[in-house]
mmCIF file as Biopython writes it, N, C-alpha, C and O atoms, coordinates in Angstrom:
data_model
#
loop_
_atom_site.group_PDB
_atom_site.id
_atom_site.type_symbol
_atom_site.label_atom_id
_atom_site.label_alt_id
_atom_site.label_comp_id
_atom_site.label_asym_id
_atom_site.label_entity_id
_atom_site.label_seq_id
_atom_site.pdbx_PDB_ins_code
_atom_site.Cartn_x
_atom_site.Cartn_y
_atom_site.Cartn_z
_atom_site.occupancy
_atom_site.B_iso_or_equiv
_atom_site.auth_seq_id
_atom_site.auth_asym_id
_atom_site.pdbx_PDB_model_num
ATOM 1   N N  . UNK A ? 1  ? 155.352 114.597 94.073  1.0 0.0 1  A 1 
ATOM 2   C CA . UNK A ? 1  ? 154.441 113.699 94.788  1.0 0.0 1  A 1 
ATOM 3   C C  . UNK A ? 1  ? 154.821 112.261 94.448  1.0 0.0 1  A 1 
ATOM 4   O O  . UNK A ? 1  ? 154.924 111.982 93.253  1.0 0.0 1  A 1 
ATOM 5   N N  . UNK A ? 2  ? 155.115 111.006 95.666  1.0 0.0 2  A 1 
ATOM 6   C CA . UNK A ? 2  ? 155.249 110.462 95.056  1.0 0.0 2  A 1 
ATOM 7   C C  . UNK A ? 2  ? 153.969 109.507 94.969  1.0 0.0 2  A 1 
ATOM 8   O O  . UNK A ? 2  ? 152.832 109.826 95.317  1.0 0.0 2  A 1 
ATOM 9   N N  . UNK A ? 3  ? 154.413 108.139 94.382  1.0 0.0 3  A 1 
ATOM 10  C CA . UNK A ? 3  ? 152.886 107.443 93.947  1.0 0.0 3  A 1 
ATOM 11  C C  . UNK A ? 3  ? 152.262 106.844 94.856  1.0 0.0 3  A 1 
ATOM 12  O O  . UNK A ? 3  ? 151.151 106.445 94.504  1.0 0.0 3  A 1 
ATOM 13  N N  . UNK A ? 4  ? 152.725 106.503 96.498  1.0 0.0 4  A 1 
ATOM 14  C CA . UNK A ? 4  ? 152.271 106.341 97.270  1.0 0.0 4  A 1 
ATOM 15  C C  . UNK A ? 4  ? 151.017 107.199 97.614  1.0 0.0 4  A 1 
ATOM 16  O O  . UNK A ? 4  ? 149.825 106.902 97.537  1.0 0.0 4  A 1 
ATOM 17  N N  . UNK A ? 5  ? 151.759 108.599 98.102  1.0 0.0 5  A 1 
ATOM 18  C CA . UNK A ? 5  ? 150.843 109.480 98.237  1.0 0.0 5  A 1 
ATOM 19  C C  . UNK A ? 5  ? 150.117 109.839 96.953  1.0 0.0 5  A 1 
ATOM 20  O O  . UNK A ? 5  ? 149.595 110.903 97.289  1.0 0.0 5  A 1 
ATOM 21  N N  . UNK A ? 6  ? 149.909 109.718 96.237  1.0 0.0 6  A 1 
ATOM 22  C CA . UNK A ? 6  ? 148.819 109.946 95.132  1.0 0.0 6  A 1 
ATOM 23  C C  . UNK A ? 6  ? 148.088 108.888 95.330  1.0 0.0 6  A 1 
ATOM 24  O O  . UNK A ? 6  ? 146.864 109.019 95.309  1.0 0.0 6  A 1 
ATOM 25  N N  . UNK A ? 7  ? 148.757 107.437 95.598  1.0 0.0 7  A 1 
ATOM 26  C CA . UNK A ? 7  ? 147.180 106.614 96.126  1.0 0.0 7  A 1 
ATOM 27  C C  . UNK A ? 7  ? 146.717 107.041 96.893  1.0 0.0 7  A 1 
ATOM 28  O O  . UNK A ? 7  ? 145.525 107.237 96.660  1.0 0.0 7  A 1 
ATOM 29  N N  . UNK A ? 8  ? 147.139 107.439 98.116  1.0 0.0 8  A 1 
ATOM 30  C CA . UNK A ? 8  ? 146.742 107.822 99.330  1.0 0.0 8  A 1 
ATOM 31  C C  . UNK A ? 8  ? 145.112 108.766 98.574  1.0 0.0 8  A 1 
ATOM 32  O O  . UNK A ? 8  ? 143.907 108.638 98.790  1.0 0.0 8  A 1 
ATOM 33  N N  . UNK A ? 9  ? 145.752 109.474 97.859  1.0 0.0 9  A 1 
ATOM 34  C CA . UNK A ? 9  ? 144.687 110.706 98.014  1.0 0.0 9  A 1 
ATOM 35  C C  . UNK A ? 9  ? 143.596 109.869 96.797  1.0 0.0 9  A 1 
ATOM 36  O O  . UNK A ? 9  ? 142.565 110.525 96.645  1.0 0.0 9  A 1 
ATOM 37  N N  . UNK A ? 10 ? 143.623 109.018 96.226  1.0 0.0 10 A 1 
ATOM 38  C CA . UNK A ? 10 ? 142.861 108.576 95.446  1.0 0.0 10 A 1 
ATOM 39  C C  . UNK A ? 10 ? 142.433 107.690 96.475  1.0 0.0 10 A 1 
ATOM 40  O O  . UNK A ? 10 ? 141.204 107.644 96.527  1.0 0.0 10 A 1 
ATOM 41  N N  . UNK A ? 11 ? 142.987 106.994 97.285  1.0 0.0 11 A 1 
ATOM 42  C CA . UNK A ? 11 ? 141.926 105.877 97.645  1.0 0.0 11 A 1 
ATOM 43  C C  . UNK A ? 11 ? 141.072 107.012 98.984  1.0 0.0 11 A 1 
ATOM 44  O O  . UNK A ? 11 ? 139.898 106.801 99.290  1.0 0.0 11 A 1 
ATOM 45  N N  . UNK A ? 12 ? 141.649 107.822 99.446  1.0 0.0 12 A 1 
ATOM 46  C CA . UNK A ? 12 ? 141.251 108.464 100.187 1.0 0.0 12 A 1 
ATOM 47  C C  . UNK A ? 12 ? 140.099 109.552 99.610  1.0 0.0 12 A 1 
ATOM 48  O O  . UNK A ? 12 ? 139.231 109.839 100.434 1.0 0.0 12 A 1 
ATOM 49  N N  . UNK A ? 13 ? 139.996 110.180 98.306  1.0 0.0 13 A 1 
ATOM 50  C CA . UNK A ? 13 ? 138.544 110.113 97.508  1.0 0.0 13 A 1 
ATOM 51  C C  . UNK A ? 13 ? 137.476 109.398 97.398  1.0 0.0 13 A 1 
ATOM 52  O O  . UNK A ? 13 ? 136.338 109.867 97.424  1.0 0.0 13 A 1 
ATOM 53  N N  . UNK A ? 14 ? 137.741 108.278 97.273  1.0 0.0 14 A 1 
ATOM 54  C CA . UNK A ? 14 ? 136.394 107.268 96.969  1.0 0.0 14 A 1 
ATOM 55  C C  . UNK A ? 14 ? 136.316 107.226 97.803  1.0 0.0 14 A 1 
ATOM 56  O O  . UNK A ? 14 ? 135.118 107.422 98.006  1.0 0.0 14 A 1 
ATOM 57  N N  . UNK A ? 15 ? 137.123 106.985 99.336  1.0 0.0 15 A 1 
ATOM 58  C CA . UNK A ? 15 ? 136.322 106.496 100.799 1.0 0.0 15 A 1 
ATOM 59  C C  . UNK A ? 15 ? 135.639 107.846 100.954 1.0 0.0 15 A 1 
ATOM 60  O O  . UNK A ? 15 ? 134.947 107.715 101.963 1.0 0.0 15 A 1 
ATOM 61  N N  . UNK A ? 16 ? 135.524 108.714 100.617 1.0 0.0 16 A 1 
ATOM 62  C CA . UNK A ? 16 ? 135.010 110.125 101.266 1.0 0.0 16 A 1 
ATOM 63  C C  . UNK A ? 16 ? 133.453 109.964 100.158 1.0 0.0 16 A 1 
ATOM 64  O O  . UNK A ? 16 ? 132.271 109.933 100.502 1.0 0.0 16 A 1 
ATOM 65  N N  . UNK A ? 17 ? 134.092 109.885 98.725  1.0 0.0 17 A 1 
ATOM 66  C CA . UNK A ? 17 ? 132.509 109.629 97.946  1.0 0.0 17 A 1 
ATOM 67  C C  . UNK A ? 17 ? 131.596 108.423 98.510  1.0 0.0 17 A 1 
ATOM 68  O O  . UNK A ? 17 ? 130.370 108.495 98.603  1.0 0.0 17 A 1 
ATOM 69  N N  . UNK A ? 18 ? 132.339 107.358 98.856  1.0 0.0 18 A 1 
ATOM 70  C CA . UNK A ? 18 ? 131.477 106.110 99.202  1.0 0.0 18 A 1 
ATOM 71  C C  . UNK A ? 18 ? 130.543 107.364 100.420 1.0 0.0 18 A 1 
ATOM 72  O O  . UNK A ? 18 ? 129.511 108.035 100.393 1.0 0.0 18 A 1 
ATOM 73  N N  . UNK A ? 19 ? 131.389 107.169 101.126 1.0 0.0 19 A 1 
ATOM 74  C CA . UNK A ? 19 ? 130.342 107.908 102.413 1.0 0.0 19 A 1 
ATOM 75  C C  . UNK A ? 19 ? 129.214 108.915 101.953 1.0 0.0 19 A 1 
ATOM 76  O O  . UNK A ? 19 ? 128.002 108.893 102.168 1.0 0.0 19 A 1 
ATOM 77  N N  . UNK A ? 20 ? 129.899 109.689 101.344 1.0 0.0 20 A 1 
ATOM 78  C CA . UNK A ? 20 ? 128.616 111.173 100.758 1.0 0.0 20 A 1 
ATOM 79  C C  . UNK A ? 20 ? 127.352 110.166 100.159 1.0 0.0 20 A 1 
ATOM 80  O O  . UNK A ? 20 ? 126.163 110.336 100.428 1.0 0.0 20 A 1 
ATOM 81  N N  . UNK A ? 21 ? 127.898 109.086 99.290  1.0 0.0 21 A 1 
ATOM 82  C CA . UNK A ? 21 ? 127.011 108.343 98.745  1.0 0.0 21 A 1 
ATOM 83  C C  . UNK A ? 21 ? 126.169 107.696 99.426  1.0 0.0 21 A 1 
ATOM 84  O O  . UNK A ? 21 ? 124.994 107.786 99.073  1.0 0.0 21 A 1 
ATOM 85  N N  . UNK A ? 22 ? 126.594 106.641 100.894 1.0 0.0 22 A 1 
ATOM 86  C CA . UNK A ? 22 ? 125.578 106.363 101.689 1.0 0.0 22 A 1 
ATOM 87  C C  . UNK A ? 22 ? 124.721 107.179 102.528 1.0 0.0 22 A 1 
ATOM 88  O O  . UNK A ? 22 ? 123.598 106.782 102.837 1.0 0.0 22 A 1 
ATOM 89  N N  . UNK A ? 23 ? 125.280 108.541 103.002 1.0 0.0 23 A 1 
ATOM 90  C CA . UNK A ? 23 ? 124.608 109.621 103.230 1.0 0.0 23 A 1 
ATOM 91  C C  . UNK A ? 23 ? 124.023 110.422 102.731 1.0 0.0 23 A 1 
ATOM 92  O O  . UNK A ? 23 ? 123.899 111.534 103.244 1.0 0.0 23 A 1 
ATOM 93  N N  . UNK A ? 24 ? 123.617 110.172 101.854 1.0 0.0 24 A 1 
ATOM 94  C CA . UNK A ? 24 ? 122.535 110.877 100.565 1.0 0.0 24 A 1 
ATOM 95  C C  . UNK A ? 24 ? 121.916 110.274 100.383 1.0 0.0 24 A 1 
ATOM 96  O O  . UNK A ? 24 ? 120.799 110.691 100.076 1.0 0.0 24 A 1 
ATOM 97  N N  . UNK A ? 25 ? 122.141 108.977 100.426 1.0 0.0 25 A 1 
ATOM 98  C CA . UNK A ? 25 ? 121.178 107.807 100.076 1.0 0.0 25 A 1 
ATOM 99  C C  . UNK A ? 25 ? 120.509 107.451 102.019 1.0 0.0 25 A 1 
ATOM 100 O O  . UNK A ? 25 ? 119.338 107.149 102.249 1.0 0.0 25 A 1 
ATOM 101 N N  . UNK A ? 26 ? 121.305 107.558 102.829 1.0 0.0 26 A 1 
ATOM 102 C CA . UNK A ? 26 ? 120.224 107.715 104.724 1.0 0.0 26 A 1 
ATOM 103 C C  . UNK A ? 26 ? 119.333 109.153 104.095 1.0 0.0 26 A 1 
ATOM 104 O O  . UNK A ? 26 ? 118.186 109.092 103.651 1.0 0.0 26 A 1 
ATOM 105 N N  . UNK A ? 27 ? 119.929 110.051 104.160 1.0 0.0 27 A 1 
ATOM 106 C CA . UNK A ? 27 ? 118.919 111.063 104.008 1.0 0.0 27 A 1 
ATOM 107 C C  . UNK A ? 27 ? 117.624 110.944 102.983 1.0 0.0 27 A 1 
ATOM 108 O O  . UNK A ? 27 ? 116.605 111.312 103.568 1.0 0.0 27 A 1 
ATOM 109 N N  . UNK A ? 28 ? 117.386 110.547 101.668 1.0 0.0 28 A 1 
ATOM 110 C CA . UNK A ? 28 ? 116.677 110.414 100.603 1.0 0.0 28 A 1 
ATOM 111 C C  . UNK A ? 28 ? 115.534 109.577 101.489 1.0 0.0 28 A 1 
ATOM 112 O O  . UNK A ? 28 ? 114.310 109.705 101.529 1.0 0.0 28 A 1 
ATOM 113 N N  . UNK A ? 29 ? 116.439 108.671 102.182 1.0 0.0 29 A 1 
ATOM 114 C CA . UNK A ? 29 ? 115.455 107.096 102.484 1.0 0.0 29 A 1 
ATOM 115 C C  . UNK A ? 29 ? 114.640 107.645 104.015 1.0 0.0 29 A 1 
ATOM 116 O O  . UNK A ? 29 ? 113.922 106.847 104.618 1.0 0.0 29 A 1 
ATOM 117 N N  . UNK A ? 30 ? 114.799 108.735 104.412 1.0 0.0 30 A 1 
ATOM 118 C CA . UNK A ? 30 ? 114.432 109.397 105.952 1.0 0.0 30 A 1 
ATOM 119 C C  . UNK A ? 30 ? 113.485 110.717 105.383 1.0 0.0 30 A 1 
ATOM 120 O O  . UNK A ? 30 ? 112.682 111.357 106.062 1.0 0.0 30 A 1 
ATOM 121 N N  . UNK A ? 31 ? 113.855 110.951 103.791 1.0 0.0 31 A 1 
ATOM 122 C CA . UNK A ? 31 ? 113.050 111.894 103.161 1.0 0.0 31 A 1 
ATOM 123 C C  . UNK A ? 31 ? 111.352 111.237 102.799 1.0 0.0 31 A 1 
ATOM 124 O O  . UNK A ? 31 ? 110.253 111.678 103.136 1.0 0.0 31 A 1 
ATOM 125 N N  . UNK A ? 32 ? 111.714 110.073 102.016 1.0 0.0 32 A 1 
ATOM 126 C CA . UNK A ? 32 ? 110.709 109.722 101.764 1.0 0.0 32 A 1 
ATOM 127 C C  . UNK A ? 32 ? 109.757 108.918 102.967 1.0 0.0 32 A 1 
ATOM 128 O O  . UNK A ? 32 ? 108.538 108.752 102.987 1.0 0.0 32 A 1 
ATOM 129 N N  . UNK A ? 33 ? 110.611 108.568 103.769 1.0 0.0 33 A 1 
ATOM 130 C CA . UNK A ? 33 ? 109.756 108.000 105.258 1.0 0.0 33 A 1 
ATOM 131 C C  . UNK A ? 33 ? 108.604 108.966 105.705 1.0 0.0 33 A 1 
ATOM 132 O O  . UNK A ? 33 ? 107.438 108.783 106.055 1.0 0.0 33 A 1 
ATOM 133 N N  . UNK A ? 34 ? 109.496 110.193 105.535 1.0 0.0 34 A 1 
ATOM 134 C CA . UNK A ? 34 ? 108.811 111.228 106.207 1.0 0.0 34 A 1 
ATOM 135 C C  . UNK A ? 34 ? 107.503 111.853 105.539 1.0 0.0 34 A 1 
ATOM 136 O O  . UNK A ? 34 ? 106.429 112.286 105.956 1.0 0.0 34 A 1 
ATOM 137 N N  . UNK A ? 35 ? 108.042 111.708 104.451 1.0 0.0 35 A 1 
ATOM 138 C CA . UNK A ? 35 ? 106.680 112.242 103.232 1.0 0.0 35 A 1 
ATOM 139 C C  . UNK A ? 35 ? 105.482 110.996 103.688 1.0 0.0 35 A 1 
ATOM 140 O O  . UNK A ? 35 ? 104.308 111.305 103.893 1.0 0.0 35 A 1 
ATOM 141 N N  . UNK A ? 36 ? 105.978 109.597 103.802 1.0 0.0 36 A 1 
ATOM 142 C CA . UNK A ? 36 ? 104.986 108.521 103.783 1.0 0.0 36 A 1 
ATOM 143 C C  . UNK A ? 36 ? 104.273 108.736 104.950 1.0 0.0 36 A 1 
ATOM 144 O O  . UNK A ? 36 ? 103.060 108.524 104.978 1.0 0.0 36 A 1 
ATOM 145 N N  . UNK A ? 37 ? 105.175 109.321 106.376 1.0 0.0 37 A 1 
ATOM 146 C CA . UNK A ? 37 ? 104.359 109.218 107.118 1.0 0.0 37 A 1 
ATOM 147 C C  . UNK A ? 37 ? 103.186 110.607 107.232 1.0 0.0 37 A 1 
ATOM 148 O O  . UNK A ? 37 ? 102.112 110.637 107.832 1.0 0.0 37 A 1 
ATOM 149 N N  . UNK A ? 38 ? 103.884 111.721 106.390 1.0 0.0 38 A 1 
ATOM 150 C CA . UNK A ? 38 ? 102.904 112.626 106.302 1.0 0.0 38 A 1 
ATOM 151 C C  . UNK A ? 38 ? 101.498 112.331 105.458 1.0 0.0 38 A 1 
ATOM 152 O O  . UNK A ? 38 ? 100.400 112.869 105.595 1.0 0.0 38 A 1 
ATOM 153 N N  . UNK A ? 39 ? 101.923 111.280 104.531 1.0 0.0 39 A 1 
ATOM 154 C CA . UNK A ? 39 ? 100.562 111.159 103.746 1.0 0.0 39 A 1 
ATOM 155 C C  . UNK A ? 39 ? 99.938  110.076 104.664 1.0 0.0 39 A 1 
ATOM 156 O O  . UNK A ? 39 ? 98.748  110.231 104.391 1.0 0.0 39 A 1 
ATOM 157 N N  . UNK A ? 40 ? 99.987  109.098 105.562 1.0 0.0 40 A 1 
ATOM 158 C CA . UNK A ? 40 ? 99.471  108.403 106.861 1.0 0.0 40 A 1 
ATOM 159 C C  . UNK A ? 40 ? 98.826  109.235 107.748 1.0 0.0 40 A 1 
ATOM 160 O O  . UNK A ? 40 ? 97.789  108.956 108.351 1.0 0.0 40 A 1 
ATOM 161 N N  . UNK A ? 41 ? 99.643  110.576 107.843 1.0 0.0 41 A 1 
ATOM 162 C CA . UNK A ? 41 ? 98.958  111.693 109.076 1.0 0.0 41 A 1 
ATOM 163 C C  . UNK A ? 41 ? 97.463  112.552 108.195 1.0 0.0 41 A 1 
ATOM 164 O O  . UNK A ? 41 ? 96.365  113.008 108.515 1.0 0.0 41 A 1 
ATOM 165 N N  . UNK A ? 42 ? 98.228  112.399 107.058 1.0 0.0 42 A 1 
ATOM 166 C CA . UNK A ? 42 ? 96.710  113.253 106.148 1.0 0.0 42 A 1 
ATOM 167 C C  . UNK A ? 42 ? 95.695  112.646 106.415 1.0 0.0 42 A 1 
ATOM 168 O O  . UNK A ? 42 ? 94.658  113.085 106.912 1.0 0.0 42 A 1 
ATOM 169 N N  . UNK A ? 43 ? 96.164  110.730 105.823 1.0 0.0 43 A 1 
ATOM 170 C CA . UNK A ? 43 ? 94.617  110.111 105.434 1.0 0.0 43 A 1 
ATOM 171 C C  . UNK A ? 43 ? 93.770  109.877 107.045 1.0 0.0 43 A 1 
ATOM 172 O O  . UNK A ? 43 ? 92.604  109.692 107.396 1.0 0.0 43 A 1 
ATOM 173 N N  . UNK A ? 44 ? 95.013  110.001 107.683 1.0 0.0 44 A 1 
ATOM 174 C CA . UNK A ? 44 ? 93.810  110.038 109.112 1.0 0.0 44 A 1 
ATOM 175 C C  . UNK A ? 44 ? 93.341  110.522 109.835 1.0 0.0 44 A 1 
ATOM 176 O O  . UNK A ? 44 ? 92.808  110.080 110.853 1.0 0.0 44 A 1 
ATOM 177 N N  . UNK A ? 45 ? 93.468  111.853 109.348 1.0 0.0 45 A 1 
ATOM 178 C CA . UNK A ? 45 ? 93.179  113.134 109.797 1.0 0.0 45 A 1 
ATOM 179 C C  . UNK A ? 45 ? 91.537  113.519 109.135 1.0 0.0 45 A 1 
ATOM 180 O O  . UNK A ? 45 ? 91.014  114.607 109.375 1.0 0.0 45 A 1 
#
């Protein structure tokens, strides 16, 4: 392998973690929306 391609696949890791990372972090933030708006649907129920 040479060291090109070993960056390749290293920089091409973190761009794949960055992403999982902002997409865990959309989902978490659409998790707790959802909980907030369920406790909004309780209290006015």
């Amino acid at each position: 392998m040479s060291s090109s391609e070993f960056w390749l696949i290293k920089m091409g890791g973190n761009v794949v973690l960055r992403e999982l990372d902002a997409y865990c972090e959309h989902l978490e933030r659409k998790r707790r929306q959802g909980a907030a708006n369920c406790h909004r649907w309780l209290d006015t129920a």
